[in-house]
C-alpha positions in Angstrom: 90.7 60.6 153.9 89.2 64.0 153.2 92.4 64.5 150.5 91.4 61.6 149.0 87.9 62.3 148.6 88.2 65.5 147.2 91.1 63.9 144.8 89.3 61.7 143.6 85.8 63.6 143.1 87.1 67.1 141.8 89.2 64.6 138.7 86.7 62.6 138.1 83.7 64.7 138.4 85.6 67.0 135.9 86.3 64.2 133.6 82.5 63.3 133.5 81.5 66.7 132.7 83.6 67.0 129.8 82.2 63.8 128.6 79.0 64.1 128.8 79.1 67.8 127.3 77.8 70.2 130.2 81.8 71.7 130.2 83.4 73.0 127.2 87.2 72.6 128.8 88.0 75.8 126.5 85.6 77.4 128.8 87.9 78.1 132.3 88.9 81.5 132.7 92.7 82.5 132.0 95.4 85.5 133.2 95.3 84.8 136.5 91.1 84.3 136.5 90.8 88.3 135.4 88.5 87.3 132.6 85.5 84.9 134.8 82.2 85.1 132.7 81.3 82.2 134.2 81.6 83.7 137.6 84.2 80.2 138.3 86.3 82.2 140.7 83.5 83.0 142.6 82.2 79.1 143.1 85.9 78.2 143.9 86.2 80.6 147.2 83.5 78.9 149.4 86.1 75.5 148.9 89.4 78.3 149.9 88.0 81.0 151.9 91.8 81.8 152.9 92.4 82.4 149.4 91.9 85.3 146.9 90.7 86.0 143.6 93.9 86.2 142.3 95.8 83.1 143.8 92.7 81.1 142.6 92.9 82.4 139.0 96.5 81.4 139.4 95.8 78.2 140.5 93.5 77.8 137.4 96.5 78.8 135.0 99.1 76.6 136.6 96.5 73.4 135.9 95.8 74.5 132.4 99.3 75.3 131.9 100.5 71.9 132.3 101.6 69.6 129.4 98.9 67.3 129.5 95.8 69.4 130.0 93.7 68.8 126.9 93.4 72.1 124.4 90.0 70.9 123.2 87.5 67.7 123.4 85.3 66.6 120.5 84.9 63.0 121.3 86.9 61.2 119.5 88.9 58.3 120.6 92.1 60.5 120.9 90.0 63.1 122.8 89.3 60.7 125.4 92.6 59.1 125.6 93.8 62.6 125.9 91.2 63.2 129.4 92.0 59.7 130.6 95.3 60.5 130.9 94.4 64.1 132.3 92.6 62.5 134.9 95.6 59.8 135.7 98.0 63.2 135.9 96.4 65.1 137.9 95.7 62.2 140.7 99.7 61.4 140.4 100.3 65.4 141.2 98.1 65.9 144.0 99.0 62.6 145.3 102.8 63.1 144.8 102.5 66.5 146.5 101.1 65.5 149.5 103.0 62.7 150.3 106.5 64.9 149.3 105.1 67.8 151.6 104.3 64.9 154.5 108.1 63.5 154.1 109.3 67.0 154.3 107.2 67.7 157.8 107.7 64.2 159.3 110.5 62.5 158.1 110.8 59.0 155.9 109.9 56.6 158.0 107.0 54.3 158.7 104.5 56.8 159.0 101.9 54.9 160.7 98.6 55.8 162.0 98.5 58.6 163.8 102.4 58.8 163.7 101.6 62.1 161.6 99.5 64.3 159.9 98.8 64.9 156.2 100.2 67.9 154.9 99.0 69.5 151.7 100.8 72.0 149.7 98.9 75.2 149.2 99.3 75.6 146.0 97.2 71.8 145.2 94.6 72.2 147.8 93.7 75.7 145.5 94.1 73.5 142.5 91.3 70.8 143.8 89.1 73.6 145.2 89.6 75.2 141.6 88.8 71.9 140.0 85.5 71.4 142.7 84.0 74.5 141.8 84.1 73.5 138.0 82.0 70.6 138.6 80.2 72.7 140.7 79.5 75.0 138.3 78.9 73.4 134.8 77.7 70.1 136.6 75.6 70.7 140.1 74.5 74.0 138.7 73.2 73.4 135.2 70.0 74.1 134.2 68.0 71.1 134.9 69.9 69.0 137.1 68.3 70.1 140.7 64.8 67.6 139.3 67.9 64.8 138.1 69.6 65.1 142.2 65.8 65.3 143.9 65.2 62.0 142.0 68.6 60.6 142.7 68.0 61.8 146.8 64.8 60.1 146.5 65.8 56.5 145.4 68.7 56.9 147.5 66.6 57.4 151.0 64.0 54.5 149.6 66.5 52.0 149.4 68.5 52.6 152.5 64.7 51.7 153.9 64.3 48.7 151.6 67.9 48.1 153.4 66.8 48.9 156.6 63.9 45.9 156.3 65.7 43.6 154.4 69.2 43.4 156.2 71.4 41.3 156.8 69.9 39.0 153.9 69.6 41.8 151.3 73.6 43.6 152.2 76.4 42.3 150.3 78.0 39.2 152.0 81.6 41.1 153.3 79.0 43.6 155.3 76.5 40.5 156.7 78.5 40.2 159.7 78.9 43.8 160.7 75.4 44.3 160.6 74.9 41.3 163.0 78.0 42.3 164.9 76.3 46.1 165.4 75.1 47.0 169.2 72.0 48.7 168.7 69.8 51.0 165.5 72.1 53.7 164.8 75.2 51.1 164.3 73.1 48.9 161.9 71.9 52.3 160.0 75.7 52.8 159.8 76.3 49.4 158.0 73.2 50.0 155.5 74.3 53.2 154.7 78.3 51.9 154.1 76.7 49.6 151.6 74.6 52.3 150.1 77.6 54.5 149.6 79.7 51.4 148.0 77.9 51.2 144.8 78.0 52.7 141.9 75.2 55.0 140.1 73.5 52.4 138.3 73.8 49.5 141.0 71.9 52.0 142.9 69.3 51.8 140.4 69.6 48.4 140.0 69.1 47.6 143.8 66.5 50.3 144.1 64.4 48.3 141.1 64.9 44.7 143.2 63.8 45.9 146.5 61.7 48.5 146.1 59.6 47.8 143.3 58.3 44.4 144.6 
């Protein structure tokens, strides 16, 4: 689950920062990292702290190496096509990776539950960390954005109360009977939070306006 979840954020967060202009994809560091102005290499250590400099400019020159990393974005309807299908790519290889790496530990069988552990190749988990500190960089760190996230934290925690008051009437119907189901405070919270975390950034919004503007 962790794999996934940094999969799927690092591509996607990367993707949303090209589009909405706060990285210039012309902007990551080449050479194995040796030219960082950005100081990229230094964000991508705290995500591999087993990892050098060196092996994470490297990992940054095998992504931008590849035959379907995008040479520029300008915003046209080619442009995006061209990131869309960046983003579909680069899922496919970390996914693939994993699962090959897995096979070669455990075998091809039915790898059930607990019938093995996820192995990842080395050379992808630098990769994601590499692409995690980009949209740390150009998207978590850009002037202006720590007002946008202590908004965002704020109508997050006000509707988990709304939630909190509200439930089971207010949750989403396939969540109704877990919140009934729960033993005690901190197992509801649980359920309240799960349907927090399912929606999307402007379903938070929306919900946030319906419950908590009343």
């Amino acid at each position: 689950m962790d794999w996934a979840d940094d999969v799927a954020y690092s591509v996607h967060d990367v993707e949303d920062a090209v589009v909405a202009g706060h990285l210039d994809i012309r902007a990551l560091p080449g050479a194995g990292g040796a030219d960082d102005p950005e100081g990229l290499l230094d964000v991508a250590a705290a995500y591999a702290r087993d990892a050098g400099r060196a092996e994470l400019g490297a990992a940054i020159d095998r992504l931008t190496a590849l035959p379907f990393w995008p040479a520029a974005y300008a915003g046209s309807l080619r442009d995006l096509a061209a990131l869309k299908n960046l983003t579909s790519q680069l899922i496919g290889r970390f996914c693939t990776a994993a699962e090959l790496e897995t096979r070669a530990a455990f075998g091809g069988g039915h790898l059930t539950r607990y019938a093995a552990d996820l192995v990842v190749p080395r050379e992808q988990r630098l990769e994601v960390a590499v692409l995690k500190a980009v949209a740390n960089r150009w998207v978590m760190q850009r002037a202006g954005a720590e007002p946008v996230y202590a908004r965002q934290r704020e109508v997050v925690q006000e509707l988990v109360s709304a939630l909190r008051l509200t439930a089971p009437e207010s949750l989403d119907p396939v969540l109704r009977d877990s919140y009934l189901a729960a033993p005690d405070d901190a197992a509801r919270l649980r359920v309240v939070v799960d349907q927090v975390a399912s929606l999307t950034d402007r379903s938070v919004e929306t919900w946030h306006a319906k419950l908590c503007r009343r």
